[in-house]
N, C-alpha and C positions, 0 to 999 in steps of 0.2 A: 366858262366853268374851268378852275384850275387843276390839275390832277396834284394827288399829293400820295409821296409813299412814306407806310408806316414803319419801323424798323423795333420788335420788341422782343423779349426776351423770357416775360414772366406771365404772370395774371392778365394784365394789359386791361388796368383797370384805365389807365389814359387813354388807351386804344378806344375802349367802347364811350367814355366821354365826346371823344371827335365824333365816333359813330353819330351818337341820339344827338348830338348837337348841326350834324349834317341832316338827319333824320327831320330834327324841329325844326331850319330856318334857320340855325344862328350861324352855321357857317355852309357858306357857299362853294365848296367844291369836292372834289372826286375821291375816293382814296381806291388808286389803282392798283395797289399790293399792299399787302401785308408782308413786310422781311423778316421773318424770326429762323434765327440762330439752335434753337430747343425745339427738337420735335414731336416734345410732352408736354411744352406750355401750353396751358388753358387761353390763351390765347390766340390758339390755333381754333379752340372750338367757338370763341366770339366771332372770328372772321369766318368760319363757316354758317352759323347764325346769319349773320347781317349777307352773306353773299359774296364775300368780298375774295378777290383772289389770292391765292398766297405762294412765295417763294421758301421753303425751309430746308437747313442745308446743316451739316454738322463739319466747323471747319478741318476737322482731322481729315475730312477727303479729300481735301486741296494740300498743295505743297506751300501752299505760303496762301499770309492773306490777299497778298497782291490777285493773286488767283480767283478766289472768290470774291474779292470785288471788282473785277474787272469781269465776271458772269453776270453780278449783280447790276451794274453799273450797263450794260449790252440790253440787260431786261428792263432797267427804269427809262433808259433811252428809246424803245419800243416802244414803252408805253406813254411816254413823253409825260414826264414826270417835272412837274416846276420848282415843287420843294421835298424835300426827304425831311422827316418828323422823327426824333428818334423816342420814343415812350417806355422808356424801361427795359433798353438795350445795351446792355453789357460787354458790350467790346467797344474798345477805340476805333474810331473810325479812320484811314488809313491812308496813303497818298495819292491812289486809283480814286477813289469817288471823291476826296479833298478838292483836288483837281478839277472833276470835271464837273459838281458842283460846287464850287466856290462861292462863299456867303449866301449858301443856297439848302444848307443843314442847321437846325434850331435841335435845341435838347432843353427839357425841363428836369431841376434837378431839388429835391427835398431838402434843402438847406438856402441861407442866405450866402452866396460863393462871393468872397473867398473862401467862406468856413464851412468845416466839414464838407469837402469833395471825396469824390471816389467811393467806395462802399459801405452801406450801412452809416449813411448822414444821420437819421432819425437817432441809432443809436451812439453817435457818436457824437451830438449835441447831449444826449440824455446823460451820457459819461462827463461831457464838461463841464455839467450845469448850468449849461447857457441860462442866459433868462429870455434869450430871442431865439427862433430859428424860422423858418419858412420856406417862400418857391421860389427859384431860379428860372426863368427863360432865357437862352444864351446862344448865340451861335456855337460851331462845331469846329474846333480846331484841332493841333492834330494833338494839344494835351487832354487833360483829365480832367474836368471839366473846367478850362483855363478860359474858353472863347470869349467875345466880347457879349456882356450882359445887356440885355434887353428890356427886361424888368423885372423888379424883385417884388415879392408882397411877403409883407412878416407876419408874424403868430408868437405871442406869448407865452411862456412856458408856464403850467402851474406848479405848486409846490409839489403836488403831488403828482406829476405828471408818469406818466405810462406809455410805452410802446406804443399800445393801445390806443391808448387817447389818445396820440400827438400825431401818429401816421393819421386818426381820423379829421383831426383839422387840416394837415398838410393835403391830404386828397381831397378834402374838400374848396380848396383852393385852386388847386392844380387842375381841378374836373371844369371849372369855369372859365382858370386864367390861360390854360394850354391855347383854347378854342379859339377864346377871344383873339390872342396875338397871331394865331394861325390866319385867322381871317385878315387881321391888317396887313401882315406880312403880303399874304397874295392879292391884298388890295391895293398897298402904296409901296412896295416892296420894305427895302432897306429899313429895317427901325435901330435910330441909334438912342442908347441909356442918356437918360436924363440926368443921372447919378441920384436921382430921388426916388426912397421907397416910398411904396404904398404902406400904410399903415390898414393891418387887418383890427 
């Protein structure tokens, strides 16, 4: 069984996807911490829910981030951690865990990357007009969400499309396809893109 740490920020509505899908059988391993940044993300109260242990830190107590990940980094190594998952985490990840997880961080992100990275992708497909947008799984580099793609799966946009309505197709995708790549990943390790999307 492979341990895996979670890394979130918000709701962590990804978070509890891995949860019920470790829960159901569909992926097979541990999730040894929970890393969040916010120590009013609801978030916090999923991983107390399900049991799960958690790290939460506000980086203004550290002198740099090298700092706090280099604590973080001492505590995934304890608990020997295979893959770091990052679920709607908010900060760049830094040259300390870069390092010493190398091709060893995955991020899923609510757009098809190259387009619309970095904040508020939903809303910033909805300002293009896109007529596509969808989910990103990507390794971790040290840009924004630059690392190499993994795999993408699309979603059409409707005319009428809404916040609303468009985060609920991207989540529902991302509640499936996070789990699924999680588990190949700690099965065959290395996944490289095929350059072909999936078509939702």
């Amino acid at each position: 069984m492979k341990n895996i740490a979670v890394f979130a920020s918000g709701s962590g509505s990804n978070f509890q996807a891995i949860v019920d899908a470790i829960n159901a059988g569909g992926l097979s391993a541990t999730i040894s911490v929970l890393i969040c940044d916010q120590p009013g993300a609801y978030v916090m109260e999923r991983a107390r829910a399900a049991r799960i242990p958690t790290f939460v830190f506000n980086p203004k107590d550290y002198l740099s981030k090298a700092d706090y990940e280099e604590e973080i980094s001492m505590l995934l190594k304890k608990k020997q951690v295979d893959l770091i998952v990052l679920a709607g985490y908010m900060r760049l990840i830094g040259p300390t865990l870069l390092k010493a997880y190398e091709g060893r961080i995955v991020n899923i992100h609510p757009s098809l990357l190259p387009n619309f990275p970095g904040k508020d992708a939903i809303g910033q497909a909805l300002a293009a007009k896109a007529k596509w947008s969808g989910v990103t799984v990507h390794y971790v580099d040290e840009g924004m969400d630059t690392g190499p793609i993994i795999i993408q799966e699309r979603v059409r946009l409707a005319e009428n499309e809404t916040r609303e309505s468009l985060q609920k197709k991207i989540q529902a995708i991302e509640h499936k396809l996070y789990p699924a790549i999680i588990q190949m990943l700690l099965t065959v390790g290395v996944v490289k893109h095929d350059e072909k999307t999936r078509a939702n």
